[in-house]
N, C-alpha and C positions, 0 to 999 in steps of 0.2 A: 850333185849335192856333196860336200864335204862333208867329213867325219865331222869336223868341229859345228859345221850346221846340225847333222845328226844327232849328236849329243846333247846339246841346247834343247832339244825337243823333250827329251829324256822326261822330264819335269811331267808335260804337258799329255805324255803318253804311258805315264804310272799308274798300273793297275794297283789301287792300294789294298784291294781286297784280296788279291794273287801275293799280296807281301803281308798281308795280316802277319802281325808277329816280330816280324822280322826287322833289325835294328842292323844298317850293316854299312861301310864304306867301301865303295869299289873304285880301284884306280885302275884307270884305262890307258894304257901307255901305246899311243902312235907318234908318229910325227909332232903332233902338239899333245901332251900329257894332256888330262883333265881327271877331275874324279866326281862320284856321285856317293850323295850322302842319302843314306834311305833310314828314317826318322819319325817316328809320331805320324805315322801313314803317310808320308810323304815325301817326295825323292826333289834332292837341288843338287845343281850342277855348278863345279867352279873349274877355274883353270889353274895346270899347272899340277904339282905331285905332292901327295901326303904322306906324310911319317905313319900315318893310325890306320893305314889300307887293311878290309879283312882280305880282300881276295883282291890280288894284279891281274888285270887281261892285256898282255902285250901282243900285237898283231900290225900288221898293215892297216894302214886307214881306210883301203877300199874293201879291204877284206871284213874288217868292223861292222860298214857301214851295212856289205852284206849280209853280216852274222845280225847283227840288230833287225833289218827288215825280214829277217827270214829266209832268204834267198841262198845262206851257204850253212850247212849244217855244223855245230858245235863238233861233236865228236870228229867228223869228218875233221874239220877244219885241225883240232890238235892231233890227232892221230899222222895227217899229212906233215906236222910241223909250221902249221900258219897261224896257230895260237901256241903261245905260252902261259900258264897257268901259276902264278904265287899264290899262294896260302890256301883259304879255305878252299878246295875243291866242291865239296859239297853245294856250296855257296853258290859257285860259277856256275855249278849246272844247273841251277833255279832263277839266277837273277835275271838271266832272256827271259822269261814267263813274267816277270813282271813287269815287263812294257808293251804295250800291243801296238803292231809291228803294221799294222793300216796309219797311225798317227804318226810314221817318222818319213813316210814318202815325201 
């Protein structure tokens, strides 16, 4: 499955209760850019790169795809230099908790 199928799902597999609160754009830089916009409890996905990102995740696309389903650890994954991290930090390290990670296989 591709990142860009992966992402797509994003929507379908938001915890809105895990983002209570939370108002945020996240731009995901692979191969094909895309971002998600998490909103009034709930998260839309578009293509392509935004000016108003809080937090940029730059990575590999299989890399992603396995930080998404769970399979590669966050810290792991930047400490090795396979994530890149723009802006809010904080941010990046909650926004995996707000998709559950059964709904992106």
């Amino acid at each position: 499955m591709s990142v860009v199928d992966v992402l797509k799902k994003l929507p379908a597999a938001f915890n809105a209760d895990a983002a209570a609160g939370t108002e945020c754009v996240v731009q995901f830089n692979t191969s094909t850019p895309m971002y998600a916009t998490i909103k009034g409890g709930a998260c839309s996905i578009a293509d392509g790169k935004t000016d108003s990102a809080d937090v940029s995740i730059s990575m590999d696309g299989d890399d992603l795809v396995q930080l998404l389903k769970g399979e590669l650890n966050g810290m792991t994954a930047f400490m090795t230099g396979k994530l890149q991290i723009d802006g809010d930090l904080m941010l990046a390290q909650r926004v995996m908790g707000f998709f559950d990670p059964a709904k992106l296989g």
